[in-house]
Backbone as a printed PyTorch tensor [residue, N CA C, xyz], in Angstrom:
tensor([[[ 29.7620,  28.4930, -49.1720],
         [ 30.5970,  29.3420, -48.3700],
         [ 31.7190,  28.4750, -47.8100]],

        [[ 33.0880,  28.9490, -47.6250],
         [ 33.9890,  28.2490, -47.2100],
         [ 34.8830,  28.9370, -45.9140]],

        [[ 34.7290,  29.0540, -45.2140],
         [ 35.4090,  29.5350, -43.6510],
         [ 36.8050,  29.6360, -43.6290]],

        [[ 37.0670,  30.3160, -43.3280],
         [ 39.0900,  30.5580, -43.4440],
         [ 38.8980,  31.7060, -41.9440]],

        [[ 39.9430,  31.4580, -41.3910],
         [ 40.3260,  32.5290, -40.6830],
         [ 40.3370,  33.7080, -40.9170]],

        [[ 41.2880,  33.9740, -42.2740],
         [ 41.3740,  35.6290, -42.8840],
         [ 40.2950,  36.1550, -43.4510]],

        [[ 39.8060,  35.0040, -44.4900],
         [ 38.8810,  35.0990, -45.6320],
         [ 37.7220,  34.1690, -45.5960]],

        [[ 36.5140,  34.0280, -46.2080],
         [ 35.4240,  33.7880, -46.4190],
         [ 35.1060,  33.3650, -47.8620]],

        [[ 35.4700,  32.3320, -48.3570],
         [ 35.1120,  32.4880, -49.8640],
         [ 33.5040,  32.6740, -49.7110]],

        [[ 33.1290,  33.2530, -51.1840],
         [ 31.2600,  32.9930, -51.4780],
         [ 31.3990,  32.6490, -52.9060]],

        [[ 29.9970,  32.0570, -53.2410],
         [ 29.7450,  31.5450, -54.6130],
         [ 28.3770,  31.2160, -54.0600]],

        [[ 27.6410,  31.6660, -55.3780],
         [ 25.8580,  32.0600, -55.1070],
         [ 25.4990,  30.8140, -56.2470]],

        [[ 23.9830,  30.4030, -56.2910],
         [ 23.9530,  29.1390, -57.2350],
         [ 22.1760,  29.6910, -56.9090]],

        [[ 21.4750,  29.4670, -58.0950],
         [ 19.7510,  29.9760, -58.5510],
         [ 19.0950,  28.7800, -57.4290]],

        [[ 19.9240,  27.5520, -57.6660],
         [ 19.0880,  26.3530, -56.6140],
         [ 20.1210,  25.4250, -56.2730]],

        [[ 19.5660,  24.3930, -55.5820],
         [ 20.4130,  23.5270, -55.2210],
         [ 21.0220,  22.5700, -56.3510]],

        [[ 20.1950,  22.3770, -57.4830],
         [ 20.6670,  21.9710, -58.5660],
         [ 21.5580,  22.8100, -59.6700]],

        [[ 21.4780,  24.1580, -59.0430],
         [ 22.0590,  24.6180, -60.1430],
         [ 23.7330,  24.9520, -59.8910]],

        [[ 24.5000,  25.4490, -60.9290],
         [ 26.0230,  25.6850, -60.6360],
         [ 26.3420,  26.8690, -60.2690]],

        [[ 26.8090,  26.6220, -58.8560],
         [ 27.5570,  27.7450, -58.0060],
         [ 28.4710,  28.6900, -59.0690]],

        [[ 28.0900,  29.9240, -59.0420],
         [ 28.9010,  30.5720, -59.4070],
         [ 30.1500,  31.8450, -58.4070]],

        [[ 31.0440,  31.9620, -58.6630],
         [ 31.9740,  32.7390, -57.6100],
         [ 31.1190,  33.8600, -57.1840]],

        [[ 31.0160,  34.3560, -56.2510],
         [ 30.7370,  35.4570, -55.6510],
         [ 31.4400,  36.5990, -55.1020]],

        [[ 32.7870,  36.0300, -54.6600],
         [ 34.2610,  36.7970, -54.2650],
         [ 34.6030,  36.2000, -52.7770]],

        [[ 35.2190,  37.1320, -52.4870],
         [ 36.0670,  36.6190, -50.7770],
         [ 35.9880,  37.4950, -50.1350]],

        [[ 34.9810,  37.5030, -49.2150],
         [ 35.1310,  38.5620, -47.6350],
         [ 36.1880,  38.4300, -47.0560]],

        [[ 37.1590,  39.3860, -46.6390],
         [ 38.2040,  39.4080, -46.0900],
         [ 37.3320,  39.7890, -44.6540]],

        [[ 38.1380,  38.8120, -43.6800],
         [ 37.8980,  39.4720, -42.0740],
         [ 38.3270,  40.0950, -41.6460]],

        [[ 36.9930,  40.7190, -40.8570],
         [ 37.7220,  42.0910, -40.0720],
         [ 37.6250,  41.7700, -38.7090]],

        [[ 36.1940,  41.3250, -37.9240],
         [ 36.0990,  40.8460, -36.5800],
         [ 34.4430,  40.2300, -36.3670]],

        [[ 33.9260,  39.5520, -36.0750],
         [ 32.6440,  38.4760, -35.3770],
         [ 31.5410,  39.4950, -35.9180]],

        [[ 31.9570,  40.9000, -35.3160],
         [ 30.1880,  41.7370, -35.8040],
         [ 30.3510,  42.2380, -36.6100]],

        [[ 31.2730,  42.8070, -37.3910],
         [ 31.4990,  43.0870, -38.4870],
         [ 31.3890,  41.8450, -40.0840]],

        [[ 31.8140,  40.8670, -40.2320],
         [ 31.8000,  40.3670, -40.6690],
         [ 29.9810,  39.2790, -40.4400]],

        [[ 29.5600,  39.6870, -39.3460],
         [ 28.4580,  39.1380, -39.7850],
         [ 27.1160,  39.9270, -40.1060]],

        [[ 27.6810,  41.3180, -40.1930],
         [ 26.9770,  42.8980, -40.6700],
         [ 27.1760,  42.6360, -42.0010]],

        [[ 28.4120,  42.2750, -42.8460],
         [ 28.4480,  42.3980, -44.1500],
         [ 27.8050,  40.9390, -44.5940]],

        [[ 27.6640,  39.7020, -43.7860],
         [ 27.3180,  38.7940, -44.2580],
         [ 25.4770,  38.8690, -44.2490]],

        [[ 25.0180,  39.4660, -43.4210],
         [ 23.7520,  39.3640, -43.5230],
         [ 23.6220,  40.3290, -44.3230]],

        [[ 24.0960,  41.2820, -44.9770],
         [ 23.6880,  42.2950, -45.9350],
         [ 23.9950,  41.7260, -47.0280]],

        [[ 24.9850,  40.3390, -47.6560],
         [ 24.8490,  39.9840, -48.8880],
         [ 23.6590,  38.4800, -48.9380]],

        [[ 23.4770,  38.0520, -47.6700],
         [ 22.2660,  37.2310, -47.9380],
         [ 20.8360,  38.1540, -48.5170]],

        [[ 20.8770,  39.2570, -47.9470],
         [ 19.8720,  40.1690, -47.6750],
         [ 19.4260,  40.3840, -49.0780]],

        [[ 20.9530,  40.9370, -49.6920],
         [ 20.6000,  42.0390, -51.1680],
         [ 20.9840,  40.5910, -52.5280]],

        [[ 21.0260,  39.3910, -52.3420],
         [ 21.2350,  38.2810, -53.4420],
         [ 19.8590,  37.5070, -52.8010]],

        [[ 18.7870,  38.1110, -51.7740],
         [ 17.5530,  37.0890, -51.5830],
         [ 18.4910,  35.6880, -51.4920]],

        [[ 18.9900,  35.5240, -50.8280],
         [ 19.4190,  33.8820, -50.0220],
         [ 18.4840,  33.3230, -49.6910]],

        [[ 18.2210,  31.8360, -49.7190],
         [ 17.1500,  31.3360, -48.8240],
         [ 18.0840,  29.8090, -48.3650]],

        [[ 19.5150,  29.6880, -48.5250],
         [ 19.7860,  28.7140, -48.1690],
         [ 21.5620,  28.7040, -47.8890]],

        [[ 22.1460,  28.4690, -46.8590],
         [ 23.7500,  28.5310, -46.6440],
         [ 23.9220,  26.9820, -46.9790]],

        [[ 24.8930,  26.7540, -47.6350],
         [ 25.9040,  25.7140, -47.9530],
         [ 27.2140,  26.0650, -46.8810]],

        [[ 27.4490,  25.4860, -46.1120],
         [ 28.9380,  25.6980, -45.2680],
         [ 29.8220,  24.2110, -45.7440]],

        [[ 31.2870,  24.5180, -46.5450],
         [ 31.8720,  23.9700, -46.1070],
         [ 33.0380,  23.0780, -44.8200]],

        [[ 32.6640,  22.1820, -44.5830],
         [ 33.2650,  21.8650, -43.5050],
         [ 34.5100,  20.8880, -43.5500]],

        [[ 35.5210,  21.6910, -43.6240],
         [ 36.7600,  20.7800, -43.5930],
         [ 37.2560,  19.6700, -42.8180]],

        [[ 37.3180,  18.6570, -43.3350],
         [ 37.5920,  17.1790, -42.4430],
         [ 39.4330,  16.8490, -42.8570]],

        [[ 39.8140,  16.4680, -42.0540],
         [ 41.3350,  15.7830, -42.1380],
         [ 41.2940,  15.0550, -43.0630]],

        [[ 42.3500,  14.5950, -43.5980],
         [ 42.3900,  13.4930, -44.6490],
         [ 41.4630,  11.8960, -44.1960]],

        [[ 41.7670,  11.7790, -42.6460],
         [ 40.8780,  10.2800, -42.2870],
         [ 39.4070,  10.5400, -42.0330]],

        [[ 39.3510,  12.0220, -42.8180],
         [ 37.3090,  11.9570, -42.3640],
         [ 37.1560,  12.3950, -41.0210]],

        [[ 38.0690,  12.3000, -39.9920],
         [ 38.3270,  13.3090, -38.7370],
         [ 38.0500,  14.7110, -38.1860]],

        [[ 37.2620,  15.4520, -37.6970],
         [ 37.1080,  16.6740, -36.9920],
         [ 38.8650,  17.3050, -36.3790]],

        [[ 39.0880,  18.1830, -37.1910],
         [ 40.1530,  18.8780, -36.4610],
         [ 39.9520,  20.5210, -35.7510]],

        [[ 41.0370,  20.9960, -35.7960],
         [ 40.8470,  22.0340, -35.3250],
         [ 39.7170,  23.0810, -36.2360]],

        [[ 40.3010,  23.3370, -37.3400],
         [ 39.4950,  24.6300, -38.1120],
         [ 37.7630,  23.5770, -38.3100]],

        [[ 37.4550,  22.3960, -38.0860],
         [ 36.4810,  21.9820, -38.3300],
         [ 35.2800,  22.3920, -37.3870]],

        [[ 35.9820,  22.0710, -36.2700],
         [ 35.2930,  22.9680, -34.5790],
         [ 35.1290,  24.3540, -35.2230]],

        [[ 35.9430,  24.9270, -35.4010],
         [ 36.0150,  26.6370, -35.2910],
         [ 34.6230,  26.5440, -36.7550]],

        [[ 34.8900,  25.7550, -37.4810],
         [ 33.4710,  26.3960, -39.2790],
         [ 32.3520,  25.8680, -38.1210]],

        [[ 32.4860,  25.2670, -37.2170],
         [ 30.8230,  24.7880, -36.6290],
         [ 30.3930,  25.8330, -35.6980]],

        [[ 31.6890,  26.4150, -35.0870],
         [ 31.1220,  27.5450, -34.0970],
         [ 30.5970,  28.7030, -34.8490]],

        [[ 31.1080,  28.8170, -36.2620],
         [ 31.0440,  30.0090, -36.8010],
         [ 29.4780,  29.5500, -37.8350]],

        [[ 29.3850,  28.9110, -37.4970],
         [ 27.5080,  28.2900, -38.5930],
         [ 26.7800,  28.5210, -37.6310]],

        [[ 26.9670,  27.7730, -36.0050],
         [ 25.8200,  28.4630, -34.8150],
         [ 25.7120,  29.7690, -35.0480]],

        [[ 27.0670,  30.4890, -34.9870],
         [ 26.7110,  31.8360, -34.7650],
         [ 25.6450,  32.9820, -36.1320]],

        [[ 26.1340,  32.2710, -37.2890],
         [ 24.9920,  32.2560, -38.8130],
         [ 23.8690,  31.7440, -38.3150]],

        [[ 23.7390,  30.7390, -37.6550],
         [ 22.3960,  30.4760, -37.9170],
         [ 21.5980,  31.3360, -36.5670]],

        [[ 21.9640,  31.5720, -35.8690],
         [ 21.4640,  32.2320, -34.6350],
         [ 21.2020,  33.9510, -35.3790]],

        [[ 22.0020,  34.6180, -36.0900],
         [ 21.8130,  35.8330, -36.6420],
         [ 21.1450,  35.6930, -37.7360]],

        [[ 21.0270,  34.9500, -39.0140],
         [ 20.8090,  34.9230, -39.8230],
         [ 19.1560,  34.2390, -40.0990]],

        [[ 18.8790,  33.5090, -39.5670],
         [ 17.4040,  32.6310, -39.9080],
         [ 17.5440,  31.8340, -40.9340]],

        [[ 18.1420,  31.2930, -41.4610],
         [ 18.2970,  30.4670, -42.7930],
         [ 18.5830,  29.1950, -42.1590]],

        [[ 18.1610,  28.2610, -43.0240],
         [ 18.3130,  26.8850, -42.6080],
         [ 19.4680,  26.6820, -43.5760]],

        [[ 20.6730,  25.6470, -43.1860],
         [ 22.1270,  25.3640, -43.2930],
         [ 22.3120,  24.1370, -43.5000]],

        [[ 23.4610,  23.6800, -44.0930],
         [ 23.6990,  22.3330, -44.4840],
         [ 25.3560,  22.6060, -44.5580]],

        [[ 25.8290,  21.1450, -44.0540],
         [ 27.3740,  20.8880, -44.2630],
         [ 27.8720,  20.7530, -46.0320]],

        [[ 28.7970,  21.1430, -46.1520],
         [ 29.2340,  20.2830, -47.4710],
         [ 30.6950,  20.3280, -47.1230]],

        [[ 31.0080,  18.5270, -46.6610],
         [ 32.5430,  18.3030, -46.5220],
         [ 33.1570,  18.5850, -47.7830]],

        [[ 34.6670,  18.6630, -47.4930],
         [ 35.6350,  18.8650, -48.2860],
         [ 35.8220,  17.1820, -48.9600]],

        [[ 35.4670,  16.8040, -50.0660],
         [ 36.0010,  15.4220, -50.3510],
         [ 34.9140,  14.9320, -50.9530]]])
């Protein structure tokens, strides 16, 4: 999963070894909405695991949108029950 302001990319994968395939792009609408449609595609693809990308600056640095993908994984993991993992950009 990749966090954007507007959009949400997804791409689903059988295991951790296996290759992510596209899933599409949730466009945002607002916090409960978007996490109504997100727990309904963990729900109906049986998820048992979030990949979040987390964007770092070019020096490996926490910036702005990096804060905002971490607030937005508490708030997944607090609704959702799935155990989560980072995957930086790089």
């Amino acid at each position: 999963m990749d966090y954007g302001r507007a959009r949400i990319g997804l791409a689903i994968a059988e295991s951790l070894q296996g290759i992510a395939q596209p899933l599409g792009t949730l466009e945002r609408i607002n916090r409960n909405e978007d996490m109504r449609r997100l727990r309904e595609l963990v729900r109906d693809n049986s998820v048992k695991l979030i990949l979040l990308g987390l964007p770092l600056r070019l020096d490996g640095t926490h910036g702005e949108m990096a804060e905002e993908t971490q607030r937005f994984a508490e708030r997944m993991r607090k609704q959702m029950a799935l155990p989560s993992k980072w995957r930086t950009n790089g």
